[in-house]
C-alpha positions as CSV (number, residue, x, y, z in Angstrom):
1,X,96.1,218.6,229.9
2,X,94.0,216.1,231.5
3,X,94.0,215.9,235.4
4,X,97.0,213.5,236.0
5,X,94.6,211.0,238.0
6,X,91.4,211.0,236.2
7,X,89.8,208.2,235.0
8,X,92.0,205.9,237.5
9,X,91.0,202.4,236.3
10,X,93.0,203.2,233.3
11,X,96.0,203.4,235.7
12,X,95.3,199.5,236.7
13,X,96.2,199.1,233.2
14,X,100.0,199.5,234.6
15,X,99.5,197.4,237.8
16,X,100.0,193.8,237.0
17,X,103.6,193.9,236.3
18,X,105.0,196.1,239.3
19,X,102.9,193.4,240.8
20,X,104.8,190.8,239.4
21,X,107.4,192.1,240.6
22,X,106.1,192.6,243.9
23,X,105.4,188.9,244.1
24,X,108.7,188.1,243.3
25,X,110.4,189.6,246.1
26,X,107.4,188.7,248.6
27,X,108.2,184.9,247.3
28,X,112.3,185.6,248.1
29,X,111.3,187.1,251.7
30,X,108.9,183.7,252.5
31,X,112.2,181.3,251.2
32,X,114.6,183.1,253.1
33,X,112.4,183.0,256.5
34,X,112.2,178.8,255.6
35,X,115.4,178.5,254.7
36,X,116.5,180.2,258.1
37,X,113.8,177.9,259.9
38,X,115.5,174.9,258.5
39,X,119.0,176.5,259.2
40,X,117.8,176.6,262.8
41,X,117.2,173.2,263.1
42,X,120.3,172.3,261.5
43,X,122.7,174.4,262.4
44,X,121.9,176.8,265.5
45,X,125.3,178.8,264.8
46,X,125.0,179.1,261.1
47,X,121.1,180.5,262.1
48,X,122.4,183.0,264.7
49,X,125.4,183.9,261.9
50,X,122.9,184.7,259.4
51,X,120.6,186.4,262.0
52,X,123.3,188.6,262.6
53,X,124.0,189.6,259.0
54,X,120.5,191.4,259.2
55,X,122.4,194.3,260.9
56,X,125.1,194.5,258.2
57,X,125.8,197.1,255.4
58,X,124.0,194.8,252.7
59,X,121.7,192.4,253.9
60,X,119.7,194.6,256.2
61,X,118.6,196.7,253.4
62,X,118.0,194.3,251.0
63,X,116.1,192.8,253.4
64,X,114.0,196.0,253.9
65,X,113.7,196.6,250.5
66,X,112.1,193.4,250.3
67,X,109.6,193.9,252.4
68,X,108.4,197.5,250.7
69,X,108.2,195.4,247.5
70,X,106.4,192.9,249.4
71,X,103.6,195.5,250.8
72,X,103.2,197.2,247.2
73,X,102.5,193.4,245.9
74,X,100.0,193.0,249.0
75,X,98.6,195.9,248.4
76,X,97.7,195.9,244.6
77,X,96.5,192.2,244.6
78,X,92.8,192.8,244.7
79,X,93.3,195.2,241.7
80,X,95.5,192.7,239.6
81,X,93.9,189.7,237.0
82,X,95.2,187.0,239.3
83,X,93.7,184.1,237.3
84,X,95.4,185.0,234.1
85,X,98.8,185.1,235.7
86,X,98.2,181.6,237.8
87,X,97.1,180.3,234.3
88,X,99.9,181.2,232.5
89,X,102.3,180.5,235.3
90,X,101.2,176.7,235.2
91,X,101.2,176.6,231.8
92,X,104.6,177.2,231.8
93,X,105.6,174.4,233.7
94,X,102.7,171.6,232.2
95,X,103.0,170.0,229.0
96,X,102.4,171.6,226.0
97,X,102.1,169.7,223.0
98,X,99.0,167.0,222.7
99,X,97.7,164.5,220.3
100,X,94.2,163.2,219.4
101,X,92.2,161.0,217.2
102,X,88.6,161.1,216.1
103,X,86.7,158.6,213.9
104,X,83.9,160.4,212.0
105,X,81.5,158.1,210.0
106,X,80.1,158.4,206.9
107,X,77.7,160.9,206.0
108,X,78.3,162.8,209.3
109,X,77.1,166.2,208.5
110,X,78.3,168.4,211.6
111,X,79.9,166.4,214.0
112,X,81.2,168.4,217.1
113,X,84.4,167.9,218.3
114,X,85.2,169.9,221.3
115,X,88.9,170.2,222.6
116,X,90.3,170.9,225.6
117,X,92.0,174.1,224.9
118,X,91.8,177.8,225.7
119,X,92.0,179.4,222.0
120,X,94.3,182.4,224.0
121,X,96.9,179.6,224.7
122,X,96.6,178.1,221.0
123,X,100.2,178.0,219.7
124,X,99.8,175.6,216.7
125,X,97.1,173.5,215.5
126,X,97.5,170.5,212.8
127,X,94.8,168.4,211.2
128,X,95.5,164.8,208.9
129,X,92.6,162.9,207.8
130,X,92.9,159.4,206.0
131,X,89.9,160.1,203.5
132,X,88.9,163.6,202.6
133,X,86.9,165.5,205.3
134,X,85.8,168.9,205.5
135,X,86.6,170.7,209.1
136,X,84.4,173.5,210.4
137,X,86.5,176.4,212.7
138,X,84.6,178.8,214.7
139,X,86.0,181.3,212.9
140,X,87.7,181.9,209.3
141,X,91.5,181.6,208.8
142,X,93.0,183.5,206.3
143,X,94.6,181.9,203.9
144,X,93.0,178.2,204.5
145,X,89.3,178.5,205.2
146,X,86.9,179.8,203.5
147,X,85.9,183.6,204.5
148,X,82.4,182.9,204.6
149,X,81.9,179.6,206.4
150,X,85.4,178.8,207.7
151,X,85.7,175.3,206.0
152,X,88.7,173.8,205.9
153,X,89.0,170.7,203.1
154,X,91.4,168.0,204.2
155,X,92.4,165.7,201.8
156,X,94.1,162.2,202.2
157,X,97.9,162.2,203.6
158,X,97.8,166.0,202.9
159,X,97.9,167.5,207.0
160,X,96.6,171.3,207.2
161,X,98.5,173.1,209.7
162,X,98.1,176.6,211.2
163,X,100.6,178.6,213.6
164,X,100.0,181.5,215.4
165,X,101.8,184.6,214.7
166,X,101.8,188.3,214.8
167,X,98.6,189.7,213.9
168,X,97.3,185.8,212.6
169,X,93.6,184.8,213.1
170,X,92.9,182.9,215.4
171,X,90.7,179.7,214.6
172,X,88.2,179.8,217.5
173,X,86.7,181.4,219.9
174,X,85.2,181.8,223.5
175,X,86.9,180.4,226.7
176,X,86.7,176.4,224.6
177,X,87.8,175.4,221.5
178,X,85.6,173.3,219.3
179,X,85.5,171.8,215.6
180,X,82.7,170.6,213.2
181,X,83.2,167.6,211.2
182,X,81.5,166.8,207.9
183,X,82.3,163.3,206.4
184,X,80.9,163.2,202.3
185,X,82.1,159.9,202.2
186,X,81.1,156.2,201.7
187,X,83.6,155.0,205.0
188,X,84.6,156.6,208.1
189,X,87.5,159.2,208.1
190,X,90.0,158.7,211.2
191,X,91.3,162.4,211.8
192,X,94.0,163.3,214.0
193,X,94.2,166.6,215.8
194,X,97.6,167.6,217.4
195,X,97.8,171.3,219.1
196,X,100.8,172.9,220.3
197,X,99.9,175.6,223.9
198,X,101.9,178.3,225.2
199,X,100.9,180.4,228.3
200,X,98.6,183.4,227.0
201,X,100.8,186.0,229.2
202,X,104.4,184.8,229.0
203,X,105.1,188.3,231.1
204,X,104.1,186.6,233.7
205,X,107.4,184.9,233.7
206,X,108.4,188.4,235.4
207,X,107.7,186.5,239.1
208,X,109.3,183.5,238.7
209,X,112.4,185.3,237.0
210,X,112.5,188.5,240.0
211,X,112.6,185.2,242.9
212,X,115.6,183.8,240.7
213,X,117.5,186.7,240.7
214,X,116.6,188.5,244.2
215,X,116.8,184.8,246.0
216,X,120.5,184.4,244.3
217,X,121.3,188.0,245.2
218,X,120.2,186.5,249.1
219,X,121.8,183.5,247.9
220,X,125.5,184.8,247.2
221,X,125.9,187.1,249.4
222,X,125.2,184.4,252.1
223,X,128.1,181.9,250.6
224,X,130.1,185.0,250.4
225,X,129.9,186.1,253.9
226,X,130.0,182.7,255.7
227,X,133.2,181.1,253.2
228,X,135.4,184.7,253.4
229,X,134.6,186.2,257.0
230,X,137.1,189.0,256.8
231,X,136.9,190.2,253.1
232,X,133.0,190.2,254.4
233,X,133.5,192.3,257.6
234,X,135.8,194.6,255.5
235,X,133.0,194.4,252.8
236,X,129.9,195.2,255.0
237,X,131.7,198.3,257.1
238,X,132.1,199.4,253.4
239,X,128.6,199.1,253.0
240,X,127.4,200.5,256.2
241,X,129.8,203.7,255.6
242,X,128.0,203.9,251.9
243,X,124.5,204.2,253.1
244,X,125.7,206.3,256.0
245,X,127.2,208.8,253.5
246,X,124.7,211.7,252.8
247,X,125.6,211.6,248.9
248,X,123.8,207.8,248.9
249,X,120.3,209.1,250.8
250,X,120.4,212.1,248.1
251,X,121.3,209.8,245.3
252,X,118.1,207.6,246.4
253,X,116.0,210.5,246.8
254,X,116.4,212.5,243.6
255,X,116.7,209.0,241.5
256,X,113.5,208.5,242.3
257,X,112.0,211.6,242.4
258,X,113.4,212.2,238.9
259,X,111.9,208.7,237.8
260,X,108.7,209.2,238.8
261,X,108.8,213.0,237.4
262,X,109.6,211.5,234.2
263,X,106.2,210.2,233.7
264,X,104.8,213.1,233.5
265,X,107.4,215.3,231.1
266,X,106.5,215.7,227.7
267,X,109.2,214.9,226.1
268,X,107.5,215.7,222.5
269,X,108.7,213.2,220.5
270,X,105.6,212.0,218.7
271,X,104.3,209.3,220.4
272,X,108.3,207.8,221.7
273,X,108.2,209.5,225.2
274,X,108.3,205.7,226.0
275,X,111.6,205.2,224.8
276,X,113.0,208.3,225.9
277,X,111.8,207.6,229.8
278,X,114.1,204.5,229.2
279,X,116.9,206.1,227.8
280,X,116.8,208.8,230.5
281,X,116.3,206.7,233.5
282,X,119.3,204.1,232.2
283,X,121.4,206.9,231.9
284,X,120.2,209.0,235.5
285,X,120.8,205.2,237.7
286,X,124.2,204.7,235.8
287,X,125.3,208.6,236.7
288,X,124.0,208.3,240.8
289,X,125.8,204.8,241.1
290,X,128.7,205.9,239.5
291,X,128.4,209.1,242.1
292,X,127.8,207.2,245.1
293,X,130.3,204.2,244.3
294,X,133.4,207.0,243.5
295,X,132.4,209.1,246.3
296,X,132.4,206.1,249.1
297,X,135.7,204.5,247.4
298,X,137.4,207.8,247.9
299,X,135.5,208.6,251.6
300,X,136.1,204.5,252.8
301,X,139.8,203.8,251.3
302,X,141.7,207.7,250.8
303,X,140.3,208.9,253.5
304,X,141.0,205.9,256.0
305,X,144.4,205.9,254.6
306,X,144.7,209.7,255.1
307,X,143.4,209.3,258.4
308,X,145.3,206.2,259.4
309,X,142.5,204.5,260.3
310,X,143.6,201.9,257.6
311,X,146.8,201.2,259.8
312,X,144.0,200.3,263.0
313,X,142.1,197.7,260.8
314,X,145.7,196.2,259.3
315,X,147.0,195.9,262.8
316,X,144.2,192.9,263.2
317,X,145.2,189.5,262.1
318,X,144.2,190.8,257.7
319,X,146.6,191.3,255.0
320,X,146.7,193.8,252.6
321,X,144.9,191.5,249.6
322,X,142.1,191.4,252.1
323,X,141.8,194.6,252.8
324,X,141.5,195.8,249.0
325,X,139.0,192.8,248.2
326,X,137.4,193.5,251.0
327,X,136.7,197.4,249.7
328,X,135.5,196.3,246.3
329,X,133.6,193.6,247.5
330,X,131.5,197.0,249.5
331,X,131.6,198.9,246.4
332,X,130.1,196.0,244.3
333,X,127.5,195.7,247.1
334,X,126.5,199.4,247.2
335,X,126.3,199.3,243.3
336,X,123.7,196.5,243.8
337,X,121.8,197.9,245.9
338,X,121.4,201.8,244.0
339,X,120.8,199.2,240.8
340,X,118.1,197.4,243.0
341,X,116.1,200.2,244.4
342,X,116.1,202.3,241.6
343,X,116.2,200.0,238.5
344,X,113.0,198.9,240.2
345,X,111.4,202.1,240.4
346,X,112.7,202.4,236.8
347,X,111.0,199.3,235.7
348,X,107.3,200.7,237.2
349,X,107.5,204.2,236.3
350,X,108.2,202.1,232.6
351,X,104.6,200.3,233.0
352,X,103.1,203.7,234.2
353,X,104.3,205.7,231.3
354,X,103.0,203.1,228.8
355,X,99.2,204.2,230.1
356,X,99.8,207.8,230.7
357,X,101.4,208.1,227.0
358,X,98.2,206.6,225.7
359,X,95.8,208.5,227.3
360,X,97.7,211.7,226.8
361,X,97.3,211.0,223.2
362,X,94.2,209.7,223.1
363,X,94.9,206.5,222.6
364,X,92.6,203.0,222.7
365,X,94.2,201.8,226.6
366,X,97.0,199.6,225.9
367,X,96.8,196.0,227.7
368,X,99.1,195.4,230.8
369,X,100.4,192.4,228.2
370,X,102.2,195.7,226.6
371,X,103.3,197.2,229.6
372,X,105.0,194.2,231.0
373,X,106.8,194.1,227.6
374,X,108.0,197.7,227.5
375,X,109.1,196.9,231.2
376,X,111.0,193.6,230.6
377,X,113.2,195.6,227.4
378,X,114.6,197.6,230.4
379,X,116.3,194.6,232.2
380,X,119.2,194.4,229.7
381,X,120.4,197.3,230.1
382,X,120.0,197.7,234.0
383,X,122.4,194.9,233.7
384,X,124.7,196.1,231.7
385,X,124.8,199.6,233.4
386,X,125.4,197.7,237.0
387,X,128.7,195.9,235.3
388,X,129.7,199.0,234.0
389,X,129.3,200.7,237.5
390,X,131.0,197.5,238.9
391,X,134.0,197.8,236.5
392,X,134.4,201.9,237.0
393,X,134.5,201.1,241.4
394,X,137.9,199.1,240.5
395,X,139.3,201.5,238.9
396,X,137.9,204.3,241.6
397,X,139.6,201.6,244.1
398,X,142.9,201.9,242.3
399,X,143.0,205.4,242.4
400,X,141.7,206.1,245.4
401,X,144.9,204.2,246.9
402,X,147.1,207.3,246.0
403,X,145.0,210.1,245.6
404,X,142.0,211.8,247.6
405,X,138.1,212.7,246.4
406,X,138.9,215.0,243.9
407,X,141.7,213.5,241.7
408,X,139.5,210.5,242.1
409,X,136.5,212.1,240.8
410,X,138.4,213.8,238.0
411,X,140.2,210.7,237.0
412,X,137.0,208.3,237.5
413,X,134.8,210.7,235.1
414,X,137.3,211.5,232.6
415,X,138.1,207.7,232.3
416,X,134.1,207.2,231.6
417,X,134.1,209.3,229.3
418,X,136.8,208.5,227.1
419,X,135.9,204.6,227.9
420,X,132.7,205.3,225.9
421,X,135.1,207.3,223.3
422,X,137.4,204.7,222.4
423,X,135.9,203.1,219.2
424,X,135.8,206.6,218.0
425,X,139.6,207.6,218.8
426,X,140.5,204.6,217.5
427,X,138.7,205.3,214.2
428,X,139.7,208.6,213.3
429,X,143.7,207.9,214.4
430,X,143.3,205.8,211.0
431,X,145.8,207.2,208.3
432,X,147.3,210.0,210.6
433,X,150.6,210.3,212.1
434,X,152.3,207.7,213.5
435,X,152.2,209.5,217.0
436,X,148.5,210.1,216.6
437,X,147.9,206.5,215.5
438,X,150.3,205.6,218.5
439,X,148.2,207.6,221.4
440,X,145.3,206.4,219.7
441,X,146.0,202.7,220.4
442,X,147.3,203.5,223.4
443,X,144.6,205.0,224.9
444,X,142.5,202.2,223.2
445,X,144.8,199.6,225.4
446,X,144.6,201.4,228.5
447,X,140.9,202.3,228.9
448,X,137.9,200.2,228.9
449,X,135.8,200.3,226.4
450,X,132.5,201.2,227.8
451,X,130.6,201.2,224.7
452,X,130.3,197.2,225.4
453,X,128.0,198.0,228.2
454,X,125.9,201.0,226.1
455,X,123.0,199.5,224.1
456,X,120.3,202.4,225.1
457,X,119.8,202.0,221.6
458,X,118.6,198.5,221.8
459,X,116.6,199.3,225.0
460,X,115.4,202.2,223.2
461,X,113.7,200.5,220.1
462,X,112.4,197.0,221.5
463,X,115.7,194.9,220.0
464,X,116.2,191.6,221.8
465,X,119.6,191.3,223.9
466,X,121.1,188.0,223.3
467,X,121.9,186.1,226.5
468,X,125.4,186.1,224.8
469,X,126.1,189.0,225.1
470,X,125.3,189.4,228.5
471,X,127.8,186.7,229.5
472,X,130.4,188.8,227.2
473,X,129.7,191.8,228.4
474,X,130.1,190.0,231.9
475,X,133.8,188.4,231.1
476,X,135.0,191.6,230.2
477,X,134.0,193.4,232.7
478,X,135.3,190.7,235.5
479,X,138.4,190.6,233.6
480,X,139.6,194.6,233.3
481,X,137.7,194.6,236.9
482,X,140.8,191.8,237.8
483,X,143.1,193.8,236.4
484,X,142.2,197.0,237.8
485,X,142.0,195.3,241.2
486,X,145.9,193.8,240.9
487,X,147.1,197.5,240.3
488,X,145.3,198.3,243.4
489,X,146.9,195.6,245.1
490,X,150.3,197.2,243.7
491,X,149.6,200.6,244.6
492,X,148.5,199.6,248.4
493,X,151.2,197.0,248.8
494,X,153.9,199.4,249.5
495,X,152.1,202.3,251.3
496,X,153.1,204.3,254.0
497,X,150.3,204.1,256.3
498,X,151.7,205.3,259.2
């Protein structure tokens, strides 16, 4: 076994994206603290409201757990390739397709054309000539130039195209791109060169995409807490109560401990212990939030009731509706917050296991290109797993209106895993008795089916996610999340609190 930090330049390898990231919530923290300067100029009362939310169950945190990110960004940047991420970066926001013509006179034997272009942002190239014209790359392209000198023979109205893809040749080399002309002909040859560029890391979309999602995380929560102020104050002494449980430190603890452990298990699965790391980790976060969310909905809701603390808070000028909202409004919040700390941890112990499962077999060191791609196949499914979470605290909520921890924790767990079951009990109640068929659809009207949110498998082998999906996935779970929340509503309405 080779000592765990040996050779630690190879562990750079895995820095750049957990950097990205990093940056990403470094750049959230900087437009919150502006947008709360301008706020102060604007609106002194909206600035000292959102001042105050710093000491509620959400916000605080998040706001913490910004700053961590932040210092992990701060502290890696002298190790990380800065240039190629800022080149990429404005490459992705500058124009990418250009056009150019050359005239090449007659008996022009190697004319040099040089061309502003990086050959590692080279996305397509196309050449046209008027009269026929031989082209000169810096390198052969296979399938169109000649192996030996790289000629490319253009002949009138007949454009020669090339596009890059998987494993293609690329046409030049070095940090500029150049061609050689060679004009055989009695009268000059007007060639025009078009070129298509792309940004040579597109991962480094991972910063501008983290600041999208953290600063609308920052975003929502503010709308949320200044347009519904008591579902809000029911919301964050949900919160607070969360974190304040025992079962939430634990969860955070052992998640992450577990996470970074899995690095360094051999999982023995010839050269996959990538996959499984995902796999495992997706399925450890979705388990601890599922923990943490049933255990605070039965602690924050049965237990108030139980204790009539739940008749104190309705006494205040808040109805019923609000006080239920106001409970899964904290349970959604919690959710978030397990999903942000740990899918992140999830998402660098992903780039780290991508170098140590190279060098462990003796592998060439993989680029951090690959690791931020390995990384960004997680996302998906971190998603999926929080509405999944999200859907299962409604139903906690609903049960946790008549029933104490245990039944809740029974019912909650049995429910998750039958949810995942249902395609299956639906399938083999096919041709049996009518009763069977009957429980079968039943059961398949009842429960959610949870396989919507599953696609480990996807994760697991690299498959894209279609955006589509994702707003599916998200319909149903706000809409059996509704419906689960109205049969709270049902279940509280007439309750005997005192």
């Amino acid at each position: 076994m080779i000592p765990l930090f040996a050779d630690a330049n190879r562990w750079m390898i895995a820095l750049p994206p957990i950097w990205l990231l990093g940056a990403g919530a470094a750049a959230t923290l900087l437009a919150s603290l502006v947008a709360y300067q301008l706020l102060r100029g604007v609106s002194p009362r909206l600035a000292s409201e959102a001042r105050a939310s710093l000491g509620d169950g959400f916000l605080g945190p998040f706001a913490w757990l910004l700053l961590t990110y932040s210092a992990v960004a701060l502290a890696f940047t002298p190790l990380v390739p800065l240039d190629q991420i800022y080149r990429s970066l404005a490459r992705m926001t500058a124009a990418n397709n250009f056009q150019r013509s050359i005239t090449v006179q007659p008996g022009t034997t190697a004319e040099e054309i040089p061309l502003d272009v990086r050959p590692q942002e080279l996305a397509a190239l196309q050449l046209e000539s008027d009269v026929p014209l031989i082209i000169r790359t810096q390198q052969p392209v296979e399938g169109f130039a000649l192996v030996k000198d790289a000629e490319i023979p253009l002949s009138p109205g007949k454009p020669w195209s090339w596009t890059r893809t998987e494993g293609a040749t690329n046409p030049f080399l070095g940090q500029r791109a150049k061609l050689e002309a060679r004009n055989e002909g009695a009268t000059p040859a007007r060639l025009s060169i078009g070129w298509q560029l792309t940004a040579e890391n597109p991962q480094s979309g991972v910063l501008p995409w983290t600041f999208a999602v953290l600063s609308s995380l920052v975003a929502c929560y503010s709308l949320f807490r200044l347009g519904a102020q008591r579902i809000s104050a029911i919301a964050s002494a949900t919160t607070k109560d969360a974190i304040g449980q025992p079962v939430f430190a634990v969860a955070i603890i052992a998640g992450i401990a577990l996470l970074f452990t899995f690095i360094v298990i051999p999982y023995n699965t010839f050269g996959e212990d990538v996959k499984m790391l995902k796999d495992s980790g997706l399925t450890l976060i979705k388990v601890l939030a599922l923990l943490v969310v049933v255990w605070t909905a039965s602690v924050t809701v049965a237990d108030e009731i139980e204790g009539r603390t739940a008749l104190t808070v309705l006494s205040k000028p808040l109805s019923r509706w609000q006080f239920v909202l106001g409970k899964f409004a904290g349970l959604a919040l919690v959710a978030t917050l397990v999903f942000v700390i740990l899918g992140g941890v999830l998402l660098a112990t992903t780039s780290l296991k991508v170098v140590y499962d190279a060098r462990e077999a003796a592998k060439t060191d993989p680029l951090w290109r690959e690791c931020a791609d390995e990384m960004i196949t997680v996302v998906p499914g971190l998603v999926l797993s929080l509405l999944e979470t999200i859907l299962m605290a409604a139903i906690s909520l609903a049960v946790s209106t008549r029933l104490g921890m245990v039944p809740n924790l029974v019912i909650c767990f049995t429910v998750y895993a039958l949810g995942h079951l249902v395609p299956l009990i639906v399938q083999s109640s096919v041709g049996k008795f009518a009763i069977v068929r009957f429980v079968g659809k039943l059961l398949a009207t009842l429960l959610p089916v949870l396989d919507h949110f599953t696609i480990e498998a996807a994760v697991v082998g690299g498959t894209p996610v279609p955006w589509v999906y994702l707003g599916w996935a998200a319909i149903y779970a706000a809409l059996y999340s509704t419906v689960a929340i109205l049969v709270a509503l049902v279940l509280f309405q007439d309750r005997d609190l005192a």
